[in-house]
VMD Tcl script that builds the backbone (N, CA, C; Angstrom):
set m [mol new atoms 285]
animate dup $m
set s [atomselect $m all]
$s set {name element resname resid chain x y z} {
  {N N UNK 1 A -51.588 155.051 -21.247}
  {CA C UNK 1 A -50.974 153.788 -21.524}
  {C C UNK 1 A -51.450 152.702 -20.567}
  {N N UNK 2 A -52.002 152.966 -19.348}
  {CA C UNK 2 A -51.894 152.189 -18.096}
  {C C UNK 2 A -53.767 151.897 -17.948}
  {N N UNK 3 A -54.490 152.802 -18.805}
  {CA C UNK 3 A -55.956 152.845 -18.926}
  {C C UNK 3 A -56.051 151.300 -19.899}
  {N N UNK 4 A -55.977 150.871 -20.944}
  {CA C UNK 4 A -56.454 149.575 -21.408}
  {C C UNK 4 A -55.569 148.875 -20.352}
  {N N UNK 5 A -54.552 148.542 -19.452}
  {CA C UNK 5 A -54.309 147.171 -18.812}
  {C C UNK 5 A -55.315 147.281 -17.144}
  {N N UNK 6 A -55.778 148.830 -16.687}
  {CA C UNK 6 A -55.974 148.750 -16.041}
  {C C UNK 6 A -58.126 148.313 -16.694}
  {N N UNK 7 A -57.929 148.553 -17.003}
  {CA C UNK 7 A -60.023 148.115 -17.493}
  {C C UNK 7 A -59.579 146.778 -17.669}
  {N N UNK 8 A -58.306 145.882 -18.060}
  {CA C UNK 8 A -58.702 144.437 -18.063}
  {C C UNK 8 A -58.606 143.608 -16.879}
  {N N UNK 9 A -58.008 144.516 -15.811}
  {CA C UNK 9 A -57.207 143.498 -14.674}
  {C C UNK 9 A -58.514 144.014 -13.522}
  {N N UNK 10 A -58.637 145.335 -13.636}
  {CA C UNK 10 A -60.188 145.824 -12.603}
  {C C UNK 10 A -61.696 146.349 -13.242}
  {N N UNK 11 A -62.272 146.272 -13.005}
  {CA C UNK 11 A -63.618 146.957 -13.025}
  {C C UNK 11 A -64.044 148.314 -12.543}
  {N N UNK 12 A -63.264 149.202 -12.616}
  {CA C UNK 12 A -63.577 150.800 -11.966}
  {C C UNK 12 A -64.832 151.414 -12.072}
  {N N UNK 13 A -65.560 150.720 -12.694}
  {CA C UNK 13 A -67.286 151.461 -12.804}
  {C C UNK 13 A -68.245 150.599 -11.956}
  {N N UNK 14 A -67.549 149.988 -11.232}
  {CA C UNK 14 A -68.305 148.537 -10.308}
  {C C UNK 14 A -68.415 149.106 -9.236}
  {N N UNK 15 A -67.752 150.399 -8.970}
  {CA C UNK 15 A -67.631 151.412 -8.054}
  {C C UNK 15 A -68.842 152.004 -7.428}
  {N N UNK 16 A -69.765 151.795 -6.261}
  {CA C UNK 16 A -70.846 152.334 -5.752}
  {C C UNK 16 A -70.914 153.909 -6.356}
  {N N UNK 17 A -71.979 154.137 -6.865}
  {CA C UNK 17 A -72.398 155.569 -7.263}
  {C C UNK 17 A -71.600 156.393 -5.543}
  {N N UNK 18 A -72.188 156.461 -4.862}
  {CA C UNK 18 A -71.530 157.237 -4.147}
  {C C UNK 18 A -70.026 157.683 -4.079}
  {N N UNK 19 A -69.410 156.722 -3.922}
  {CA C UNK 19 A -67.773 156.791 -4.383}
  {C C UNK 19 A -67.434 157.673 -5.574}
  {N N UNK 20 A -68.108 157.337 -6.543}
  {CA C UNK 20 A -67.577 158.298 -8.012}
  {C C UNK 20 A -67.406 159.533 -7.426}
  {N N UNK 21 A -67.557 160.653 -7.245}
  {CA C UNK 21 A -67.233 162.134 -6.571}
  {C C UNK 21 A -65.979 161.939 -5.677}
  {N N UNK 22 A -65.676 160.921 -5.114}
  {CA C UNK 22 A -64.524 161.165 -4.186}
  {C C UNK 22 A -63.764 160.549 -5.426}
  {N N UNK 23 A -63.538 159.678 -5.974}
  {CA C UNK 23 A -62.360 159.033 -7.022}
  {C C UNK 23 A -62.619 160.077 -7.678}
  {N N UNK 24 A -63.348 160.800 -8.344}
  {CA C UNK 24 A -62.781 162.176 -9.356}
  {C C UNK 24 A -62.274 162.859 -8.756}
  {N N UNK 25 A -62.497 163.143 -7.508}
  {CA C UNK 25 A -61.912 164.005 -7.118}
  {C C UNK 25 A -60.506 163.733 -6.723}
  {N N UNK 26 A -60.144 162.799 -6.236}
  {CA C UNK 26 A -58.570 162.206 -6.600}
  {C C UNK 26 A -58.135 162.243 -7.725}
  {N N UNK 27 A -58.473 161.631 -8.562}
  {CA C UNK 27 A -58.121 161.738 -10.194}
  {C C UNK 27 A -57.896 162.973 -10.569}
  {N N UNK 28 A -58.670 164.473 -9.964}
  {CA C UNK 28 A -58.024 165.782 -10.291}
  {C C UNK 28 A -57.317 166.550 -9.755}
  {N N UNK 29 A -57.188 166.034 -8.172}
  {CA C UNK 29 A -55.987 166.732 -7.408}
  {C C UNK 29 A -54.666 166.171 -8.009}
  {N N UNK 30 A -54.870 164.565 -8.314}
  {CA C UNK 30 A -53.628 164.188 -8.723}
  {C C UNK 30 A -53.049 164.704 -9.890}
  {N N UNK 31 A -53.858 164.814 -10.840}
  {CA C UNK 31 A -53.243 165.367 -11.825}
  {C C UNK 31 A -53.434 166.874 -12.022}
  {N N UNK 32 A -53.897 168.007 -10.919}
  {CA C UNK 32 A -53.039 169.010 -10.619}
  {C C UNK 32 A -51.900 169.104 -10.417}
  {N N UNK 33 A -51.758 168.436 -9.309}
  {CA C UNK 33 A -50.228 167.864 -8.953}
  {C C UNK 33 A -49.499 167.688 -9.420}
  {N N UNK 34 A -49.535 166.776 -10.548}
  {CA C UNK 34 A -48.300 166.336 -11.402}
  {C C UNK 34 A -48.287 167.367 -11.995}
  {N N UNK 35 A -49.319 168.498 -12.787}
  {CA C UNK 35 A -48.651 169.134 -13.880}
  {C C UNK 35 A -48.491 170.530 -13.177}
  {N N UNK 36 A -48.646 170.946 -12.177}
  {CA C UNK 36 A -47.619 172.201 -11.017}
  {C C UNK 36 A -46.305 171.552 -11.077}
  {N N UNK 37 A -46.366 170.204 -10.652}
  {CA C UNK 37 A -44.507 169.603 -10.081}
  {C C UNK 37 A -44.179 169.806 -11.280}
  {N N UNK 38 A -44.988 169.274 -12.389}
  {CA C UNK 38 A -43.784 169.656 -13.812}
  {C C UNK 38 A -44.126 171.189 -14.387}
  {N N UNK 39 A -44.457 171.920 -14.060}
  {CA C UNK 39 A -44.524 173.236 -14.191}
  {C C UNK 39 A -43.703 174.059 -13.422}
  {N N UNK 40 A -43.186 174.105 -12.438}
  {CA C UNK 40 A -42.758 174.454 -11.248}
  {C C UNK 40 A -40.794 173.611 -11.276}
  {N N UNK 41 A -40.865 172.457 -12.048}
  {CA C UNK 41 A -39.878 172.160 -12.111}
  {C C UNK 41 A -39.034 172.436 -13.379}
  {N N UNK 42 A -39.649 173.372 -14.502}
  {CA C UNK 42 A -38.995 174.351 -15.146}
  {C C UNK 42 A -38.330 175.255 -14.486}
  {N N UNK 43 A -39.180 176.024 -13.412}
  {CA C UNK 43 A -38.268 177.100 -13.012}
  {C C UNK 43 A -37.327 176.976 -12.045}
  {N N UNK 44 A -37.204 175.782 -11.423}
  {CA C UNK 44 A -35.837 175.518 -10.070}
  {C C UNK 44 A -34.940 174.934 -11.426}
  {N N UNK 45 A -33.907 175.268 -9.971}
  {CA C UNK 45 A -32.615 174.663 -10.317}
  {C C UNK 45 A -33.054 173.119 -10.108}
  {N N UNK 46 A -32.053 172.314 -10.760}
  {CA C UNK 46 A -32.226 171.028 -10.992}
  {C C UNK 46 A -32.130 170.623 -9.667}
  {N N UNK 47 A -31.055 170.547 -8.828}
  {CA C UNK 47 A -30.890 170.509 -7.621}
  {C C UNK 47 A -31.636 170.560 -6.428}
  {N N UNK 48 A -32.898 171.533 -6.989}
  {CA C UNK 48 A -33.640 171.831 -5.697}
  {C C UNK 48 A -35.198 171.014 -6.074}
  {N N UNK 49 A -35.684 170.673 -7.025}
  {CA C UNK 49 A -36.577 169.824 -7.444}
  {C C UNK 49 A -37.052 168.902 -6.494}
  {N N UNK 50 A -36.105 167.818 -6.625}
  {CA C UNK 50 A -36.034 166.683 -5.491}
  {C C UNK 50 A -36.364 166.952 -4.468}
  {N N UNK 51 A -35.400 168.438 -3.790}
  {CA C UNK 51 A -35.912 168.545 -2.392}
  {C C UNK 51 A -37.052 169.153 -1.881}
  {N N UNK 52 A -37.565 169.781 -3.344}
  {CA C UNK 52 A -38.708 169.975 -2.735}
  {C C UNK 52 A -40.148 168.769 -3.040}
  {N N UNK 53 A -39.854 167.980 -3.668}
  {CA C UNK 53 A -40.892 166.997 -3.984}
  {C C UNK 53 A -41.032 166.386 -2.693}
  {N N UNK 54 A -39.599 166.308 -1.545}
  {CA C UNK 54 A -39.261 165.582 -0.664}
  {C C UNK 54 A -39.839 166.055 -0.002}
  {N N UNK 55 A -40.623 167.218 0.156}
  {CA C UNK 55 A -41.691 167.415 1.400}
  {C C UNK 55 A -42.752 167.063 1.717}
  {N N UNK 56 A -43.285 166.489 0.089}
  {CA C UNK 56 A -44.580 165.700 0.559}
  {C C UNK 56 A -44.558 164.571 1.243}
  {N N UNK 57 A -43.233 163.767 1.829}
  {CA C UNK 57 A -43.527 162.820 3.151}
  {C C UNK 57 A -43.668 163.234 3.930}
  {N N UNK 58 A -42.812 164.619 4.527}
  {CA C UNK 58 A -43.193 164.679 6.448}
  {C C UNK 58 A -44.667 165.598 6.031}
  {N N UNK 59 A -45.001 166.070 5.099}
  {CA C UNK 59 A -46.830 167.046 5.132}
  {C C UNK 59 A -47.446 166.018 5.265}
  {N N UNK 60 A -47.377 164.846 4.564}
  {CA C UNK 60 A -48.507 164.388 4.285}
  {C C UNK 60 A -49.550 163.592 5.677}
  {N N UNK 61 A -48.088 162.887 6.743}
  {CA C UNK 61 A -48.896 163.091 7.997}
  {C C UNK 61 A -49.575 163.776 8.930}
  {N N UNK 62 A -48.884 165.159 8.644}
  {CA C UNK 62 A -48.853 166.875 9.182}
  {C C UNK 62 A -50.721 166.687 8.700}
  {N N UNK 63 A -50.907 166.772 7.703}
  {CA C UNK 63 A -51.840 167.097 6.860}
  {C C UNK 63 A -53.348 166.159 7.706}
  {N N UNK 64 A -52.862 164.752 7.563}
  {CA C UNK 64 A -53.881 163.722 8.044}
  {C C UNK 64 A -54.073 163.723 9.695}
  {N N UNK 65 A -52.449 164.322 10.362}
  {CA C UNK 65 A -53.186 164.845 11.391}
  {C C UNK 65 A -54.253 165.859 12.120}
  {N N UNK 66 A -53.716 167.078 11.105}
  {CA C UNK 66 A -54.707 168.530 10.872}
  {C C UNK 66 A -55.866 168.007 10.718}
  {N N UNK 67 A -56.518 167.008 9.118}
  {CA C UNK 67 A -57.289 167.442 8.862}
  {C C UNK 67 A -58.748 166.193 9.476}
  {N N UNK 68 A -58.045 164.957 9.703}
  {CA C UNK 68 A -58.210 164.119 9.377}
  {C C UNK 68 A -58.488 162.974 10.642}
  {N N UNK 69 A -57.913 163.696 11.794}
  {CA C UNK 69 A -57.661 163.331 13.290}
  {C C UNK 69 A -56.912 162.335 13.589}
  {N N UNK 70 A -55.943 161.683 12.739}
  {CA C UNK 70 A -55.403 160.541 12.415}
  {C C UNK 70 A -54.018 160.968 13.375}
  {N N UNK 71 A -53.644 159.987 14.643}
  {CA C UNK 71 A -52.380 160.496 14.919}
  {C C UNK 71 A -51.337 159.307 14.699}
  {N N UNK 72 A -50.369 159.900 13.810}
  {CA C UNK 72 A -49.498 158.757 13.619}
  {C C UNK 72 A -48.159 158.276 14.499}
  {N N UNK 73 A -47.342 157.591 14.528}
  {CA C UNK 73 A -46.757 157.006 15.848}
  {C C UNK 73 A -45.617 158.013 15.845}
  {N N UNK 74 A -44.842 157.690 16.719}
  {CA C UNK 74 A -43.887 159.054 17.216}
  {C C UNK 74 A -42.860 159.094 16.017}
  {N N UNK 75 A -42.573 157.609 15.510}
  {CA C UNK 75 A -41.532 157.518 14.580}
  {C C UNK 75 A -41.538 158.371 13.304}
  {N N UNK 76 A -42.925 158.661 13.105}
  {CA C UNK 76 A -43.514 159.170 11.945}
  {C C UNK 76 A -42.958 160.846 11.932}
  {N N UNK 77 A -43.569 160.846 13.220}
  {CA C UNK 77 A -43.285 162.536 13.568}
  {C C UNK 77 A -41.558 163.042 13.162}
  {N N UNK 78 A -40.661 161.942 13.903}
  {CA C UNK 78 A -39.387 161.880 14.009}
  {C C UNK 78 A -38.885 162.550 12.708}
  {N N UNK 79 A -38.878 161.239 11.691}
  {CA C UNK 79 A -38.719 160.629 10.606}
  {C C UNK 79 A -39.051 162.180 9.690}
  {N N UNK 80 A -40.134 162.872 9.851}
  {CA C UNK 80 A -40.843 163.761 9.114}
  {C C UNK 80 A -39.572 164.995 9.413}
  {N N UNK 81 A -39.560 165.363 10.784}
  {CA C UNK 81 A -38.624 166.529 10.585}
  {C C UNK 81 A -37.267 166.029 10.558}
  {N N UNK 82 A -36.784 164.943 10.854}
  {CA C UNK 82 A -35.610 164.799 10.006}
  {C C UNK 82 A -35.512 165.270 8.582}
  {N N UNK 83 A -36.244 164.928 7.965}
  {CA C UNK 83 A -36.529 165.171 6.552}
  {C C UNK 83 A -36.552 166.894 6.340}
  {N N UNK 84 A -37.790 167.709 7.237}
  {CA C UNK 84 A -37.991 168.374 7.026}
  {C C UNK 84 A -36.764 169.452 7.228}
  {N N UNK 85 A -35.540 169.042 8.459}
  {CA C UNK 85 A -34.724 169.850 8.743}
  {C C UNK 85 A -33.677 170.011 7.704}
  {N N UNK 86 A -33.571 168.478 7.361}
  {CA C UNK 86 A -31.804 168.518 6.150}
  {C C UNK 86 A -32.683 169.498 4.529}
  {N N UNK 87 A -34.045 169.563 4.617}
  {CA C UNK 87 A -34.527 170.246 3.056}
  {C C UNK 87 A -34.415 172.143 3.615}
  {N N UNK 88 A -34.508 172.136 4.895}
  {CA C UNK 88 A -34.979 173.596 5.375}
  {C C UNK 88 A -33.512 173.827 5.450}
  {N N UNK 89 A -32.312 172.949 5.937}
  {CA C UNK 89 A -30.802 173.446 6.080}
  {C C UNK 89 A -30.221 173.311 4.729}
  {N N UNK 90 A -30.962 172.723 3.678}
  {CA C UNK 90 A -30.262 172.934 2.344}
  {C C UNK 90 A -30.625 174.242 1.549}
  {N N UNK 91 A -31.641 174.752 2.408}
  {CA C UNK 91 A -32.554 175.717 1.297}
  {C C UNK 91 A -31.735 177.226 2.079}
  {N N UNK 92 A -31.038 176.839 3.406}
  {CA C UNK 92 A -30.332 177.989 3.907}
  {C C UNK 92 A -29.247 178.728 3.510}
  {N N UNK 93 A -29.965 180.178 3.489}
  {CA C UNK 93 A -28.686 181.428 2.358}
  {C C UNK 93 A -27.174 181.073 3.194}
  {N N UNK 94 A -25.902 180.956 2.049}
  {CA C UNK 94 A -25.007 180.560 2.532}
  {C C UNK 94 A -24.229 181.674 2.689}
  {N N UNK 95 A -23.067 182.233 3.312}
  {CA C UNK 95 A -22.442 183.585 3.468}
  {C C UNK 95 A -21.479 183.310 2.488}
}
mol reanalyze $m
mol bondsrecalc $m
mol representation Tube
mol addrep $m
């Protein structure tokens, strides 16, 4: 739906030959992605969906720091396991 408004508003083939291999290659992680999250979100409970989509904020710095050498500011770090603790204390077996 978003392919004819996006060819009128940009030029995506104006794109240096070199670049094309890295934009496909975005274009197919992403849409791995989406169709695992909606594959994967058949089998959870409704409830737990969200929280797990919610992990791709604190990875995704995790990730760019690992891979990428990128260090992001302390707030980031903070911010990430906040996140990461209330999804890891929701996912905890209850007695």
């Amino acid at each position: 739906m978003l392919l004819p408004a996006a060819l009128l508003a940009a030029t995506p083939l104006d794109a240096a030959p070199e670049y094309m291999p890295a934009m496909a290659g975005f274009g197919l992680v992403f849409a791995v992605a989406s169709i695992t999250l909606m594959a994967g979100a058949r089998l959870l409970p409704s409830a737990e969906t969200p929280l797990l989509s919610a992990l791709e904020t604190p990875v995704a710095p995790l990730l760019a720091f690992l891979f990428l050498a990128e260090v992001p500011p302390t707030a980031t770090f903070i911010g990430g396991g906040v996140i990461l603790s209330a999804i890891l204390w929701s996912q905890w077996p209850r007695r």
